[in-house]
N, C-alpha and C positions, 0 to 999 in steps of 0.2 A: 852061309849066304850073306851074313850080315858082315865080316870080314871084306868078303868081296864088293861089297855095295860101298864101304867106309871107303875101299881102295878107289873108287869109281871114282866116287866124290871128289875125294883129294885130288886123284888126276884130274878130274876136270873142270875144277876152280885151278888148278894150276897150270891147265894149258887154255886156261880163258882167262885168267890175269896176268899172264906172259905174253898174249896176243895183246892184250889191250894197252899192255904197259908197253908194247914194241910200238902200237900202232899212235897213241895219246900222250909220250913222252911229251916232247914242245908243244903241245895244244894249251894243258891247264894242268902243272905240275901241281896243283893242291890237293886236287879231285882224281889227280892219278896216283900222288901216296897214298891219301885216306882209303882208296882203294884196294892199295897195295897193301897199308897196314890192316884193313878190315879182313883180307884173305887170307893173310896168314894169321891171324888171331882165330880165324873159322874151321882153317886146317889145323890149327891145335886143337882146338874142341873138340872137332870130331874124331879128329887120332886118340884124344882123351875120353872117347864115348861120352862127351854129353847133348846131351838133346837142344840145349841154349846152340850148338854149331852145325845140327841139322836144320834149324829155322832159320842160323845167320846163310848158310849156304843155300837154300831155297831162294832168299828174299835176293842175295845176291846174284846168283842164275837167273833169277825175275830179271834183274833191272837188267842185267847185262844185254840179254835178250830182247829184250823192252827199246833198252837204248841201241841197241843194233837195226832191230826189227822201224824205229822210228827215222833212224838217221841214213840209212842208206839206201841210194836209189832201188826203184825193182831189177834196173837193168843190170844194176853189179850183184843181185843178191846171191846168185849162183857163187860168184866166189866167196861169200862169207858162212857158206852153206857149215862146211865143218864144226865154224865158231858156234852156230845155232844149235848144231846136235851137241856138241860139248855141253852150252848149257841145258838144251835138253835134258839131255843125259844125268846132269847136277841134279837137275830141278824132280825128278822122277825120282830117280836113286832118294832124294832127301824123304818126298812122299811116304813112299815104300818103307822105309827104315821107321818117320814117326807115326805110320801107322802100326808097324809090326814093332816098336818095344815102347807103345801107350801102355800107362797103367791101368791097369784092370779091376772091374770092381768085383768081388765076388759076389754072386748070388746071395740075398741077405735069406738065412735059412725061414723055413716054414713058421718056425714057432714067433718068432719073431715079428713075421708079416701079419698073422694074426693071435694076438693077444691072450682072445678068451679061451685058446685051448691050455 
């Protein structure tokens, strides 16, 4: 499952930084690299299993979402519907993956918890 989930992610920072970089090219070429370069440094990380590229992909399905959900009429919203579950989809997937490979603490044994045996 967690194969599948990693796949999820990647596709869908990559077809929500391909929309956004289609759609934000001429608007503010700064903020559409850093963008650019922040997704692909996030889809190595998590293709490299570490957990610093499930937080960077969360935060980044946040904003995308954020700045979608802020910036566009209600009355176009139906067409950016996909772009929403795209990030959706990031933002879950990311959930699910850092709650299922948190580190665990073990139970600290009996003897331990009390002393005087």
């Amino acid at each position: 499952m967690q194969p599948f989930l990693r796949f999820l992610i990647v596709s869908c920072l990559v077809l929500v930084t391909w929309w956004r970089l289609d759609t934000a090219l001429d608007e503010q070429q700064f903020v559409t690299v850093a963008v650019l370069g922040l997704a692909v440094v996030t889809v190595l990380l998590v293709c490299k299993r570490q957990r610093a590229g499930l937080w960077l992909s969360m935060l980044l399905g946040m904003g995308h979402l954020a700045g979608t959900l802020l910036t566009v009429p209600l009355e176009q919203m139906p067409l950016v519907l996909p772009f929403v579950a795209w990030c959706f989809l990031a933002i879950v997937s990311s959930v699910i993956l850092l709650v299922a490979t948190r580190e665990r603490h073990a139970p600290r044994p009996i003897y331990e918890r009390h002393p005087e045996f």
